[in-house]
C-alpha positions in Angstrom: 90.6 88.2 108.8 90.0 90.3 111.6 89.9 94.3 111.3 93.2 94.7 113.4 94.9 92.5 110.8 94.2 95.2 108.1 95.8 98.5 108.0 94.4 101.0 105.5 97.5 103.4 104.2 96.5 106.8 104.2 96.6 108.8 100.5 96.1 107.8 96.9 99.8 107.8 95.2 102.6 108.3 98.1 106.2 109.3 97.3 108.9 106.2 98.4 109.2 108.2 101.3 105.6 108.3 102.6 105.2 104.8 101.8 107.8 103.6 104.1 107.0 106.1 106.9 103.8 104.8 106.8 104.9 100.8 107.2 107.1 102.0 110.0 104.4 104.0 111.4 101.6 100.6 111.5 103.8 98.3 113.2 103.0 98.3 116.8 99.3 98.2 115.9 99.9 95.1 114.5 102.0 93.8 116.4 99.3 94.5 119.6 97.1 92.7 117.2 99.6 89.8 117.7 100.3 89.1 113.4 103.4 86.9 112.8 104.0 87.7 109.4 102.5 90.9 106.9 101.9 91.5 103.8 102.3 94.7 101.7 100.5 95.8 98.9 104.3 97.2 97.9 107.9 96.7 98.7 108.4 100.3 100.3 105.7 100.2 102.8 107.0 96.7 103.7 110.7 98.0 103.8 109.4 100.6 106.1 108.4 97.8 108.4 111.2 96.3 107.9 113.3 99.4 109.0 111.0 99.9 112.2 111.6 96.1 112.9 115.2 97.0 113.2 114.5 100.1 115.0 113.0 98.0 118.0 115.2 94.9 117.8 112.5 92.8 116.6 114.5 89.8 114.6 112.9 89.1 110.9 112.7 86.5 109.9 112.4 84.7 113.6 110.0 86.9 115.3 108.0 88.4 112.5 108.0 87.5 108.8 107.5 90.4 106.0 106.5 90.1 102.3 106.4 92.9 99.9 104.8 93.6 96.5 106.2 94.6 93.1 110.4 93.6 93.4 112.0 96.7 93.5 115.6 96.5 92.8 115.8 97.7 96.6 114.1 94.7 97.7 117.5 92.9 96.9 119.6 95.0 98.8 117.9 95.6 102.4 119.1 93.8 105.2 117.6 91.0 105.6 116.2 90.8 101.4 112.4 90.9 101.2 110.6 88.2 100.3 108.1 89.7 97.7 105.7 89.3 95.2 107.5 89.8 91.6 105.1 91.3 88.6 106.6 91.2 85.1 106.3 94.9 84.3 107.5 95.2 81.1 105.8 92.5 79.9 102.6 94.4 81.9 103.7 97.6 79.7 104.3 96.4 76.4 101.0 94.6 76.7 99.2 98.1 77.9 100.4 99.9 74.9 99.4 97.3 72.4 95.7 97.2 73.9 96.2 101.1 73.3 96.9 100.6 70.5 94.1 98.2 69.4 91.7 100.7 71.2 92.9 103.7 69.0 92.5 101.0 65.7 88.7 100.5 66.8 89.7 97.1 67.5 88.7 95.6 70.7 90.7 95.6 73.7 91.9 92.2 75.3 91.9 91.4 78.9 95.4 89.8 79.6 96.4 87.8 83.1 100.1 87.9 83.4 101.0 85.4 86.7 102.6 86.9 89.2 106.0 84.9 91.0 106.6 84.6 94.8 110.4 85.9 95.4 111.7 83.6 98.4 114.5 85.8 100.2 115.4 86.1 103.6 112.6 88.0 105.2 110.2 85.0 105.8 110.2 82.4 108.2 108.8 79.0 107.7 105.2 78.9 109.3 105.0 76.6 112.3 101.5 76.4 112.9 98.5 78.0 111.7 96.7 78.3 114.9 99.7 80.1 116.6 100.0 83.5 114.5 98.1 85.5 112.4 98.7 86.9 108.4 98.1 90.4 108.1 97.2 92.1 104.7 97.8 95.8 104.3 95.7 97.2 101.0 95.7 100.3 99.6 93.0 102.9 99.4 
């Protein structure tokens, strides 16, 4: 990747809010950068972009594709829905407080890999060729 393909969010823990100002804020840098398609490290920052897209009459999916990450209920409902990354979070809670649990029993903790699942909606396009766009990956601080 190249450095114009990244974009580092400002701030440690951003209210909804701040998280999509800031993916409406990063758009035109990357679209100078000439990216086809971004990735969010959450769904807010990538309904931000989203929501700027539509701002400037920039068609998603046909001129740029958007994925998010997390599925937020909210993810559903925006025009078009957002193609995102899905985590199983209660499944990723219940398993947090049982290696609590096992910590506070003096028995030892388990590492635990829980797969994540692609959420195909309507915020993608399908990728024509490699050589003619760019991915972009935004990551937090």
């Amino acid at each position: 990747p190249r450095d114009e393909w990244i974009v580092i969010m400002p701030g440690d823990e951003a209210s909804l809010e701040e998280d999509a100002t800031a993916g409406q804020m990063g758009l035109i840098r990357l679209l100078d950068a000439g990216v086809t398609a971004i990735f969010c490290y959450n769904d807010m920052i990538a309904i931000g972009v989203l929501m700027a897209c539509q701002e400037r009459g920039i068609a998603v999916p046909q001129e740029l594709s958007i994925i998010g990450f997390d599925d937020i209920k909210l993810a559903s409902y925006v025009k078009p829905p957002l193609t995102t990354v899905h985590q199983p979070k209660v499944q990723l809670g219940r398993l947090a407080a049982q290696v609590l649990l096992d910590l506070l029993q003096n028995r030892p903790g388990r590492n635990h890999i829980l797969p994540p699942m692609l959420v195909l909606r309507d915020s993608t396009g399908p990728l024509t060729s490699w050589s003619q766009g760019s991915v972009l990956h935004t990551v937090s601080p």
